[in-house]
N, C-alpha and C positions, 0 to 999 in steps of 0.2 A: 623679613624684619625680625630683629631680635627680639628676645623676652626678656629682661632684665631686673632682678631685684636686690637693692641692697639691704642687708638685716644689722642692726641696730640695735644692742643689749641694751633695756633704758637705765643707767645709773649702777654698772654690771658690777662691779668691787659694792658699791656700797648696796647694792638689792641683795646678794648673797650673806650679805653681812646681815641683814635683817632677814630674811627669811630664816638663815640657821641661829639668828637671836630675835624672838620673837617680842622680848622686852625690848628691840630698838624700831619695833614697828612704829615709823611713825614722827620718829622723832630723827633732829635735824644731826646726820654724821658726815662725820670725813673719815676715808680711809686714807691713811698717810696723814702727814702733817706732825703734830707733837703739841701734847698737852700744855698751856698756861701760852705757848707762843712761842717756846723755846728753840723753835727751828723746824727748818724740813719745808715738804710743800705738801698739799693736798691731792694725791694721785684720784679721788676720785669722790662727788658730793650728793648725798641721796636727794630727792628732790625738794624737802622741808627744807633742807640747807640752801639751795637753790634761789628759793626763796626768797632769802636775806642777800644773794651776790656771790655765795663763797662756788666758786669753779675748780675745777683740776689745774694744774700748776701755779695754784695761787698760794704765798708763803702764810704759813699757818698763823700770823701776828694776823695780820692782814684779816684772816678767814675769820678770827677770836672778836677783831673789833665790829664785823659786818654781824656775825650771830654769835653771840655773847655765851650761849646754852649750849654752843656746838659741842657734840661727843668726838671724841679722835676714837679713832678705831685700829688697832694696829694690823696690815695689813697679813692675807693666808697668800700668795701666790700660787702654793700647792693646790690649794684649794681651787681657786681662780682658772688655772689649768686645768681640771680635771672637767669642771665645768664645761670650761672652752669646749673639752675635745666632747662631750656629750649634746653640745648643740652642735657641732660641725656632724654628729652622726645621723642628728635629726636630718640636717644638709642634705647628705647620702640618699637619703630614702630619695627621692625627689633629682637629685643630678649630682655627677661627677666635676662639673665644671664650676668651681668653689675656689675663688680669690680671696682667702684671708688677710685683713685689713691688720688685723691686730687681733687679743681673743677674744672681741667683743663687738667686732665687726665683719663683714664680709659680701664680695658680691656674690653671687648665681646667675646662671644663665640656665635659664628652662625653656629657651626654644624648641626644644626633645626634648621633655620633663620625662622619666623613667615613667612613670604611674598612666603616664599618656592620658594626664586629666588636661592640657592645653590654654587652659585659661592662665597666667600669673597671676593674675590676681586672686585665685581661689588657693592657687600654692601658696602665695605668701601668708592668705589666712590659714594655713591649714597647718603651715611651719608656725607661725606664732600662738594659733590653739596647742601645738603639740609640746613647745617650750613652755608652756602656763599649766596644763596639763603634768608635764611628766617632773617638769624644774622647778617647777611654782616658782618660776620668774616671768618677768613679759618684755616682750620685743615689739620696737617699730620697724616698719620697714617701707622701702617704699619700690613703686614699681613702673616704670616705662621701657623706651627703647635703644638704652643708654644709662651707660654709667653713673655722666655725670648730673643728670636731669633723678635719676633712682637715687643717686647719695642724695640732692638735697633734698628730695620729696620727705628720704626716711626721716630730715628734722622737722618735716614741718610739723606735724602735730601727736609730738612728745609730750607723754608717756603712753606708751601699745595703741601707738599710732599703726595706721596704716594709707597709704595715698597711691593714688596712682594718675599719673602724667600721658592723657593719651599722643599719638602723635601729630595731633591737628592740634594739639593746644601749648606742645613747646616750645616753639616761638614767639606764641603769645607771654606764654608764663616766662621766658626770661628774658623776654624784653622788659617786664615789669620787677627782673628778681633786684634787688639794689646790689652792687659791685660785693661788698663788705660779705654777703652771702654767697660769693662765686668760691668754689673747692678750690683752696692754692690763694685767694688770693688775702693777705696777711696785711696789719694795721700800717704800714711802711705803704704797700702798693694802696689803698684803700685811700690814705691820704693826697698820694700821687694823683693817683685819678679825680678825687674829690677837689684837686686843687684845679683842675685841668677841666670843673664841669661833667665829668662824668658818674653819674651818679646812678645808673641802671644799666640794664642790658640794655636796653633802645639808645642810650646815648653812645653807647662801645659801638653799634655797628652804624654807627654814622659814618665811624672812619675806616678808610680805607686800610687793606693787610695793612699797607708799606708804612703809615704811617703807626699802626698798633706795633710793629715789629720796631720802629723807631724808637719810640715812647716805653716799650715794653722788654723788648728782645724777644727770645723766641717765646716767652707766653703771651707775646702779641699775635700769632700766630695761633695758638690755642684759641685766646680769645675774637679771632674773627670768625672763627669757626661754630667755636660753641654758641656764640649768640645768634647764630642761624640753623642750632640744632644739631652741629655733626658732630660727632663724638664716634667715633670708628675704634675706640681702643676695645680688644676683645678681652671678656672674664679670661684671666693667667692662672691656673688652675696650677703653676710653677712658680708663680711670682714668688721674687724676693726682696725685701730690702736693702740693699747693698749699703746704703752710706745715708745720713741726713746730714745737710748741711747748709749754708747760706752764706752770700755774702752781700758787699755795699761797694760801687761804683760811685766815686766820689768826686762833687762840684769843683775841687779843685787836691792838687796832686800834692798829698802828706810828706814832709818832709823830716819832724821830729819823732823821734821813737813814743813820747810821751801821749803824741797826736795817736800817733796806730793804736796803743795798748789802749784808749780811750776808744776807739773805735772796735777794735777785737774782744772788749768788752761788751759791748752793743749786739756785734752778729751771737755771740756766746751764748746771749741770752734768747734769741732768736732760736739757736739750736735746741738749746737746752727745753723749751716749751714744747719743741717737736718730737723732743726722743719724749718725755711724759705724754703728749698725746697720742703716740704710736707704742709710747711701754716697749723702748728698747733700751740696752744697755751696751756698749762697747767696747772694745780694746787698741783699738786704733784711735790718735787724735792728727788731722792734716790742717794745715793751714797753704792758703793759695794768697800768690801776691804778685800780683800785676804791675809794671813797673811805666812809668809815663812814655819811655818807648816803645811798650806792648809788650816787653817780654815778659816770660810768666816762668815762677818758678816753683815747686808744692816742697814741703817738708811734715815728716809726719814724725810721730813716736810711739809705738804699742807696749801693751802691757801686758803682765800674763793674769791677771785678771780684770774683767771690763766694771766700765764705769759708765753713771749717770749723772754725777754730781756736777751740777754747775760749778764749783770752785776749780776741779781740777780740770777739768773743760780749761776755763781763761787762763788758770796759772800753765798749763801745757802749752797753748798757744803763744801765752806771751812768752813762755821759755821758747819755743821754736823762733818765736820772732826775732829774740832778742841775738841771736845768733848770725842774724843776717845781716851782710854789711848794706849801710845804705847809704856811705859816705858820697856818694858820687850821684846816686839814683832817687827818686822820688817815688811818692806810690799813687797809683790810679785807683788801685780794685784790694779790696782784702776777701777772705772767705777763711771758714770756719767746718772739719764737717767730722763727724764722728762714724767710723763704721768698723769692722769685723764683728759682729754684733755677737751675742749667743743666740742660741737656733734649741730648738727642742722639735720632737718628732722627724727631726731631719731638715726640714724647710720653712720653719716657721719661727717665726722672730721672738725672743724667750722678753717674758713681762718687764718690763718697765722696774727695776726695783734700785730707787733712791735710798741714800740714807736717810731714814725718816725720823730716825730718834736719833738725838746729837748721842 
C-alpha cells in the first residue's frame, strides 16, 4: 500500500511577500492585480484578504469592491522560484519520487522514505516543521493512500494544516465529500450533476460505470472509480504539463460564426482560470472543432513569446475560428487549449506571469 502525501504552500506569493515585508504582516494583500482597479487579476491572496472573498484569478475591480483596504503587491517570480526549488530540496531529504504540481504544490510518495522513519505522517510533520523552521513559511499537507483522497485532505484545514485519510475511512469520507470538492471537477460539471441530484460521493456511485461514462465521458470513469477509493495513478517524478485546455459539447449544433465566438469566449475563460491556477504561460494557442458529422478538425498559432493573457487567448482563437469555412457544416464541440509552455530547471512548468499592471 502506498504512502502518499500532498504538500500545500498556504497562500505561497503572498506569505513570501509578507515574511520578506514584515510591515504587510497581517494585513489583507494581493499579489497581482493593479492598484484603484485598473486591471489585471489577483495571481495570489494572503489570508486576511480571504476573508473578505478576494481569490487568485479574480479581476482586481472585483477584489477592490470585496476588501476596500486591499494592498496590491507587485509580484517577485525570481523570488517565488528560488523559493520553490528550496522546498523541493527539503523534498529531497525524505524521497526522490516528487510530482510537482506547480511551485507551490506537489505530491511524494514515501513508501521507501530515504530516512527510513515509515510513518507519513510523521514525514509530513517533519517536511512542514523543516519549511516553518528554515523558510519561515508554513505548509498544509495532507496524507493517505492516494493522490486523489492526499490533494483534498491537504485543503481541509488551511493554514499548516495537516490531515490524514486512513484507508478504512476513504469511502467513507467521499461518500460524504460534496461533488464541487472532487479534484477536476469545475462550476460547468458541478451544475450538471447538481441538476441531475447528485450532490456527494454516495449519490455518484449509485450509478452505474456506463451510465457515469454516458453522462460524463471518460471522467465518468474516474469517477466510478474514485468514489470507491481507487486512485492507482503513481507520484510522476517526470510529469509534465503538456497543454490546458477545455471544451463545450453542445445541446444543439452552432451554425452562425457570432453563436461560436460567443461560446469560444466562454471555454477562453475556463482556460484562462487554469493556466493562473497552475502559473503557466504559453506559446501555442489550438482550437478543436467538431463538426455535426463527427469530423474533427485542430488549428493552432504559436508565438515566439508565451502568453497568459485572457485577451489574446479569445482574440487568437476567434482568429483561428474565423478562418474556417462553415458554409455547409454545423458545430457540435468547440475547445480551447494553450500549451508549449515555458519550463525552467528542465521539467518544470515556468510561474504563471500575467500582465498585471496595464
Amino acid at each position: 500500500m502506498r504512502k502518499i502525501i500532498h504538500v500545500d504552500m498556504d497562500s505561497f506569493y503572498a506569505s513570501v511577500e509578507q515574511r520578506d515585508h514584515p510591515e504587510l504582516m497581517g494585513k489583507a494583500i494581493a499579489v497581482g492585480g493593479s492598484p484603484e482597479g485598473r486591471g489585471g487579476v489577483v495571481a495570489t491572496a494572503s489570508y486576511e484578504a480571504r476573508k473578505f472573498g478576494v481569490h487568485s484569478a479574480m479581476p482586481s475591480k472585483q477584489a477592490l469592491k470585496l476588501c476596500p483596504h486591499l494592498i496590491f503587491i507587485y509580484p517577485r517570480f525570481a523570488v517565488y522560484k528560488e523559493v520553490s526549488k528550496q522546498i523541493r530540496a527539503i523534498f529531497r531529504r525524505y524521497t526522490d519520487l516528487i510530482e510537482p504540481l506547480s511551485l507551490d504544490e506537489a505530491y511524494l510518495d514515501v513508501t521507501a522514505d530515504k530516512l527510513g522513519i515509515g510513518s507519513a505522517i510523521d514525514i509530513a510533520r517533519q517536511i512542514k516543521q523543516e519549511i516553518k523552521d528554515e523558510l519561515k513559511l508554513t505548509a498544509s499537507a495532507g496524507v493517505s493512500i492516494n493522490k486523489f483522497v492526499a490533494k483534498i485532505a491537504s485543503d481541509m484545514n488551511k493554514p499548516d494544516g495537516l490531515t490524514f485519510i486512513g484507508p478504512s475511512k476513504i469511502e467513507r469520507f467521499i461518500a460524504q465529500l460534496p461533488v464541487e470538492k472532487f479534484y477536476g471537477v469545475g462550476k460547468v460539471t458541478t451544475i450538471k450533476m447538481k441538476l441531475r441530484g447528485l450532490h456527494k460521493g454516495e449519490d455518484l456511485k449509485k450509478l452505474s460505470e456506463i451510465e457515469l461514462v454516458n453522462l460524463f465521458g471518460k471522467s465518468g470513469r474516474f469517477f466510478y472509480q474514485i468514489v470507491r477509493g481507487i486512485d492507482n495513478r503513481p507520484v510522476n517524478p517526470d510529469q509534465e504539463t503538456k497543454s490546458i485546455g477545455a471544451e463545450d459539447t453542445f445541446s444543439y449544433d452552432l451554425t452562425e460564426l457570432e453563436e461560436m465566438n460567443a461560446e469560444i469566449e466562454k471555454i477562453a475563460n475556463v482556460v484562462f482560470k487554469r493556466m493562473v491556477q497552475y502559473r503557466l504561460s504559453g506559446r501555442t494557442i489550438t482550437i478543436k472543432v467538431k463538426f455535426s458529422d463527427f469530423k474533427q478538425i485542430t488549428r493552432s498559432k504559436s508565438f515566439t513569446e508565451s502568453t497568459s493573457e485572457l485577451n489574446t487567448i479569445i482574440e487568437v482563437a476567434k482568429s483561428l475560428l474565423s478562418n474556417i469555412d462553415f458554409s455547409s457544416k454545423s458545430v457540435r464541440l468547440l475547445g480551447v487549449s494553450v500549451s508549449n509552455f515555458d519550463r525552467h530547471d528542465g521539467n518544470e512548468a515556468e510561474a504563471y506571469q500575467p500582465r498585471l499592471f496595464p
